[in-house]
C-alpha positions, 0 to 999 in steps of 0.5 A: 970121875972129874966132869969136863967143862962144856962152853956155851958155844959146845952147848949150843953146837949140840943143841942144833946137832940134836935138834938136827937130828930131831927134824931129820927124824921127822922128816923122815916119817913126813910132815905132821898133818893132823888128821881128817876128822871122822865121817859122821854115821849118817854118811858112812852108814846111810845109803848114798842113793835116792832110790833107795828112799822112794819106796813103792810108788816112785812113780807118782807125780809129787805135783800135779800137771796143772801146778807144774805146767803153772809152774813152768809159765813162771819159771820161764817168765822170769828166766828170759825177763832180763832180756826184755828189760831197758833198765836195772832191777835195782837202785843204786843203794842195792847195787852198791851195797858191798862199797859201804858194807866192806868198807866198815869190815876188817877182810883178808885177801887171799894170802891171809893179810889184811885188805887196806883202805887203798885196796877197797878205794879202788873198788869204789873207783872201779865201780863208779857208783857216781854213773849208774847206770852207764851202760844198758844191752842184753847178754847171755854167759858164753861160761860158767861164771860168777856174780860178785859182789864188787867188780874182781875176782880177789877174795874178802874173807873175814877171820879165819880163826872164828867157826865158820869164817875164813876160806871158803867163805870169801864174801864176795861171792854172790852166785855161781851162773851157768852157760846159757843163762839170760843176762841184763848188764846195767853198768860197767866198771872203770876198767871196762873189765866188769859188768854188773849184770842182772839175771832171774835170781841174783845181781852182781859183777860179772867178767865181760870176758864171761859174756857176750851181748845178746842182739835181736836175732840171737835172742829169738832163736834162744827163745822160739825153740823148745828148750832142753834141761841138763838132768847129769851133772858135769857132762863134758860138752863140745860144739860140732867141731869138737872143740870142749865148751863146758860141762853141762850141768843140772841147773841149765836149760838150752834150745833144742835143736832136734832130737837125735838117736844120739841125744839131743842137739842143742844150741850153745852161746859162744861169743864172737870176736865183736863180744856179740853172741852167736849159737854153735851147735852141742850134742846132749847124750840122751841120759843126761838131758830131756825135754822141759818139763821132765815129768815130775815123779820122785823117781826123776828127782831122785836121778836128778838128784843122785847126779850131785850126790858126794859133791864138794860143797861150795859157798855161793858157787865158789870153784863150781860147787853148789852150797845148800840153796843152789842144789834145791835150785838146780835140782828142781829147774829141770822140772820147770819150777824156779827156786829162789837162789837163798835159803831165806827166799826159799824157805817162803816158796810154798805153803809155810808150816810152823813147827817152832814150839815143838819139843824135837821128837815132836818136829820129826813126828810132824815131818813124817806126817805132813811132809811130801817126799821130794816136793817138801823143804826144811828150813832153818837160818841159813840152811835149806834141805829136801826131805825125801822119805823115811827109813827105820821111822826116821825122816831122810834129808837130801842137802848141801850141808858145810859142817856141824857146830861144835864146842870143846873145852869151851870153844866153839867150832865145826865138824865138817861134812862138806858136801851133798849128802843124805842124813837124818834130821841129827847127823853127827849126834854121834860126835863127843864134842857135837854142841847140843842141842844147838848143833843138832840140825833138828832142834833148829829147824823152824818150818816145812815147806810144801812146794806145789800148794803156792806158785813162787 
């Protein structure tokens, strides 16, 4: 058979006819997204429940009454200090650490492009080092806000093509505060937009939108009264007129009002059309909040703590969320005790007990021994976790874990979990590609901490 000649205008109409056909294809099954990585066996195959690692005595108290009322002085002392402050925590070279250190860093905003010079010229602009401090008034967050590390909202990531970097890792982020929180402002950005604010645990700029000046008469009726501690997280919460404020979460505390058969009626900061704050009045349903001190047994950590179980991970606060050290600081605020808000600080809030030179089996065999279900941390660079008991001989763990290392065909990743969750000391052992033994959680433990045997 004689072969007919194709020109190189046919040959390329049929291959865009083929290719056509080749899309419309795939089209037609959907997009090709790869899939979700498995679930590692500790979450799918452990029970998602702190009850079911009290064992029998749940009940006990896992500090005494005196180390928890010691506690609660302390915790009080620090949480109200920004109001009785004239001047700022920090000197210059603190406050402004962000303008030097982002400054000598490749970042990328939100649409994956390179931040340029001009871009962190204005937050230098902005942020008016030149003047600290300008400014100098009490305040309290009327929202759920954020500190930030330079005086916006826009993201800093770094690269996103290494483990670890990228979103949701924007560095800007200090900490998520909650509603309620007792603030000092220091300084105010060029634009009057921001505020670098000071509250018991972090620093950093925070929208003036987000908060209201807190005068005299405000500030002792948000202190002479008893207070309240949120024990559920995300209980949506309205003032007396209906109108939603918030959602309540485990981290706050608010005045009490009085004690109803319906819960429990709380002040709530709202901001006045001056920017001052004046109190509305909320109702706490009675399952979702007690008086503090709430007695510190395990079985009451573990109601606390089952409320922000499966919840998303969040870095610094970010959307919300909670990452590893702000769990352990709001689950243990309702018992009056103030966690620092890093894992680095919290790591040195009580007795320190090494366990660095020990082979892993006998880092565990140490936990089981030493360690006091609910009242005991582990620590790790960069990561904190509760231990809450054992099952079947293995130590149990209660934390807010972003993902696992790994490493296929030489190049390292992560695994993710992403949320809060209770593991063993080696979750995703399991996992072919899981680095080992760097990736597994216990062999980089470093130390347990018995909270209680030193006030923080």
């Amino acid at each position: 058979m004689r072969s007919i000649p194709v020109s190189s205008r046919s040959r390329a109409a049929i291959l865009a006819f083929c290719l056509s056909l080749l899309l419309s294809a795939c089209a037609a099954k959907g997009p090709l997204v790869p899939p979700d990585p498995p679930e590692v066996r500790d979450v799918t195959d452990l029970p998602q429940d702190l009850f079911a690692y009290l064992g029998p005595d749940g009940g006990r108290s896992v500090f005494t009454p005196d180390v928890q009322a010691g506690m609660l002085r302390g915790f009080l002392t620090g949480h109200f200090a920004p109001w009785e402050r004239t001047s700022p925590p920090k000197d210059p070279g603190d406050a402004f650490w962000g303008l030097n250190h982002f400054a000598a860093k490749t970042v990328y905003g939100e649409n994956l492009l390179r931040r340029s010079p001009a871009w962190m010229a204005e937050m230098r602009r902005l942020s008016r080092p030149e003047d600290f401090p300008n400014f100098g008034r009490p305040a309290v967050a009327v929202v759920h806000t954020s500190l930030r590390v330079l005086p916006t909202l826009e993201p800093a990531f770094l690269n996103r093509h290494l483990p670890g970097e990228g979103f949701p890792f924007d560095y800007l982020q200090n900490t998520a505060i909650w509603a309620g929180t007792p603030l000092y402002l220091s300084h105010l950005s060029a634009d009057g937009a921001f505020a670098l604010a000071h509250c018991r645990y972090a620093s950093g700029w925070v929208p003036l939108a987000d908060v209201a000046f807190a005068g005299p008469e405000f500030r002792k009726e948000f202190q002479s009264t008893p207070l309240v501690a949120v024990t559920r997280d995300r209980v949506p919460l309205a003032d007396e007129h209906g109108l939603f404020r918030f959602e309540a979460r485990v981290g706050m505390i608010l005045p009490l009002v009085r004690a109803t058969a319906c819960g429990y009626e709380v002040f709530l900061p709202v901001r006045d059309a001056c920017g001052e704050a004046v109190t509305v009045r909320g109702l706490l349903p009675p399952s979702a909040a007690a008086p503090l001190p709430l007695p510190a047994t395990a079985a009451n950590l573990a109601r606390v703590g089952g409320s922000m179980l499966g919840e998303p991970y969040g870095w610094g606060g970010m959307y919300g969320h909670r990452d590893c050290s702000a769990l352990l600081m709001d689950l243990y605020t309702p018992f009056g005790l103030g966690l620092p808000r890093n894992s680095r600080q919290q790591g040195k809030a009580g007795e320190y007990i090494s366990l660095e030179g020990l082979s892993d089996q006998d880092k565990e065999t140490a936990i089981l021994a030493r360690g006091v279900p609910f009242a005991t941390l582990l620590w790790k660079p960069g990561h904190i976790m509760l231990y809450v008991g054992e099952l079947g001989g293995r130590a149990m763990i209660l934390h807010d874990v972003w993902g696992l290392r790994t490493e296929e065909r030489g190049r390292e990743g992560r695994h993710i979990i992403g949320r809060v969750a209770v593991t063993t000391l080696t979750p995703g052992e399991e996992l072919p590609e899981l680095k080992k033994p760097e990736g597994l959680l216990l062999h980089t433990i470093r130390g347990m901490v018995l909270l209680g045997s030193k006030n923080p």
